[in-house]
VOSEBA-980013 format. One line per field, with one value per residue (C-alpha): residue number from 1; residue in three letters; x, y, z. Coordinates in pm, 1 decimal. Layout:
resi <- NUM; ...
resn <- ala; ...
east <- X; ...
north <- Y; ...
up <- Z; ...
//
This chain:
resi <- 1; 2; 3; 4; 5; 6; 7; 8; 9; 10; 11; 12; 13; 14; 15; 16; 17; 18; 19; 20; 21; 22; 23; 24; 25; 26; 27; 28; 29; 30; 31; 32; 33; 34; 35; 36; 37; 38; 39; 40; 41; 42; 43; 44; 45; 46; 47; 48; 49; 50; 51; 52; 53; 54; 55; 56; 57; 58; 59; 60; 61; 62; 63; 64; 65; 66; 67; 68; 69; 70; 71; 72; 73; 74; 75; 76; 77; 78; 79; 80; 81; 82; 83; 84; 85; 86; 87; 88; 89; 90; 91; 92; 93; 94; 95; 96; 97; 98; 99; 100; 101; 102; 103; 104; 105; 106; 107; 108; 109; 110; 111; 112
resn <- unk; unk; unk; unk; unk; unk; unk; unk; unk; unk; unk; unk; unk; unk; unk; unk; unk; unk; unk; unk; unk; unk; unk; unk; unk; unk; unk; unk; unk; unk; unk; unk; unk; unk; unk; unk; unk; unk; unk; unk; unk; unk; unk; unk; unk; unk; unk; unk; unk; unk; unk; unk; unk; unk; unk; unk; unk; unk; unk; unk; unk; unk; unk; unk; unk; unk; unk; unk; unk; unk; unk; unk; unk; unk; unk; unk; unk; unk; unk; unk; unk; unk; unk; unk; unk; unk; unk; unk; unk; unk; unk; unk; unk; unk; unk; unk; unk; unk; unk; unk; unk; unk; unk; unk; unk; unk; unk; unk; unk; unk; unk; unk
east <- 0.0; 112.2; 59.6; -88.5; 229.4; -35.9; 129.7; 157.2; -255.8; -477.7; -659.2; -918.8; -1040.0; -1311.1; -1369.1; -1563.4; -1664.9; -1885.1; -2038.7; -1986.6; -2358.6; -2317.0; -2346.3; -1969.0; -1928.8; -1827.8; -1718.8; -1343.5; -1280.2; -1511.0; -1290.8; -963.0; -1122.8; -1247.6; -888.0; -722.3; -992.7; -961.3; -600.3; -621.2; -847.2; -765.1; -647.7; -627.4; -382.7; -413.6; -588.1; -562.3; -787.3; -820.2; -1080.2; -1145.3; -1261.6; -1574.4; -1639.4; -1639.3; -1371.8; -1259.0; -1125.4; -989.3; -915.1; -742.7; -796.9; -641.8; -969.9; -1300.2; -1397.1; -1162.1; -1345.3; -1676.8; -1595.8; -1496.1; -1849.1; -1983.0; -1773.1; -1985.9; -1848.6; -1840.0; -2182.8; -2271.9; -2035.6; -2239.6; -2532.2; -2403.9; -2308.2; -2611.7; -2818.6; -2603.8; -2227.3; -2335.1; -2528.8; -2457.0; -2232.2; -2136.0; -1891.4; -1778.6; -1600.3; -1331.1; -1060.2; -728.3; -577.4; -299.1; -56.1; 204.6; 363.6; 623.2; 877.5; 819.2; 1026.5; 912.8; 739.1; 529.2
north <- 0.0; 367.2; 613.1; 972.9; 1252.1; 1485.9; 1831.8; 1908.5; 1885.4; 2089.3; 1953.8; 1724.5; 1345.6; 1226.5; 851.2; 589.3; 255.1; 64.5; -290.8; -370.3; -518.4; -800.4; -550.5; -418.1; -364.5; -41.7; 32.4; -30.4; 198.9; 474.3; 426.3; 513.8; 786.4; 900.7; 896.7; 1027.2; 1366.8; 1421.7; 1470.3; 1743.8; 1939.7; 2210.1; 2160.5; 1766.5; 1595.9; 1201.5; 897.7; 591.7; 302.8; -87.4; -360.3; -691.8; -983.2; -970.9; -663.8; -433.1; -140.0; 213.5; 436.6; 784.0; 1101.9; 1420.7; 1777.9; 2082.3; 2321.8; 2192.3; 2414.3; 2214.3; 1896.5; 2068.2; 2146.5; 1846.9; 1642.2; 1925.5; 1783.8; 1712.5; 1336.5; 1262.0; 1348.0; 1067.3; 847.6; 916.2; 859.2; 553.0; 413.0; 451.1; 297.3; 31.8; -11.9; 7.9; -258.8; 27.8; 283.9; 515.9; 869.7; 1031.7; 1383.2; 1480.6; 1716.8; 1577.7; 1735.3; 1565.9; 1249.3; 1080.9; 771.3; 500.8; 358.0; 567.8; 777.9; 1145.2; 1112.5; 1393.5
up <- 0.0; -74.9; 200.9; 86.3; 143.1; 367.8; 486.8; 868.2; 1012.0; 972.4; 689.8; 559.5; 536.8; 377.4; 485.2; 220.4; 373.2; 111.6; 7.6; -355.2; -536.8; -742.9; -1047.0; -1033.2; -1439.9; -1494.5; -1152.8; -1191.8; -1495.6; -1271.7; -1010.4; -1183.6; -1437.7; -1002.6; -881.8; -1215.2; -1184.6; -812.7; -853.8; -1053.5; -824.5; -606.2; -264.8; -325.2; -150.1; -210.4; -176.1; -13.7; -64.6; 39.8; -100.2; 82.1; -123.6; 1.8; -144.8; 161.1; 69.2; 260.8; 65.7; 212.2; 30.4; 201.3; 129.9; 194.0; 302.5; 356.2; 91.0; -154.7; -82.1; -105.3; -448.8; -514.2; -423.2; -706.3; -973.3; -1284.0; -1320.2; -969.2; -889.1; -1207.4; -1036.1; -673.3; -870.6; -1038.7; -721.5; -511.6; -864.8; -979.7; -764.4; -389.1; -167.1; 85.7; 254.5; 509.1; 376.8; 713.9; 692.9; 959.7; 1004.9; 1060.2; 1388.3; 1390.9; 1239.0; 1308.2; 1172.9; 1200.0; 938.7; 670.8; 488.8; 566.8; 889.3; 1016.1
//
């Protein structure tokens, strides 16, 4: 796994636990065409997401501002992605929004 380079806290999480449906076609190439836009936002600051093979995933992106990530949930594509999701992708899920306070870390390279 690659750990998102976040600056010093503050700044912004927004948390994605979901359940895959059975009805998943599509849903990888929205996922990457997801990640490949959201980098080129404003006040993006990186991802990092797991999947379990039962189809439960988290997936957590970090923002500068909470205005940033606000902007972000407007994007044209991702709000047909949201919408895809809830129709199609999702059984279920839970988005939780926090402000990072503080980090720290262990054995990596450039720790906080």
């Amino acid at each position: 796994m690659i750990f998102a380079k976040t600056p010093k806290p503050p700044y912004w999480a927004v948390i994605f636990t979901n359940q895959l449906s059975d009805d998943t076609a599509g849903y990888a190439a929205m996922a990457d065409t997801m990640e490949e836009l959201s980098v080129r936002q404003p006040g993006y600051l990186g991802i990092e997401s797991v999947r379990n093979a039962d189809g439960t995933g988290i997936t957590v992106s970090y923002w500068q501002t909470e205005a940033d990530m606000v902007a972000w949930k407007a994007v044209a594509a991702h709000v047909i992605a949201q919408r895809l999701g809830k129709e199609r992708w999702y059984k279920g899920y839970v988005t939780r929004v926090a402000q990072v306070t503080r980090d720290y870390a262990f054995g990596m390279a450039s720790e906080s």
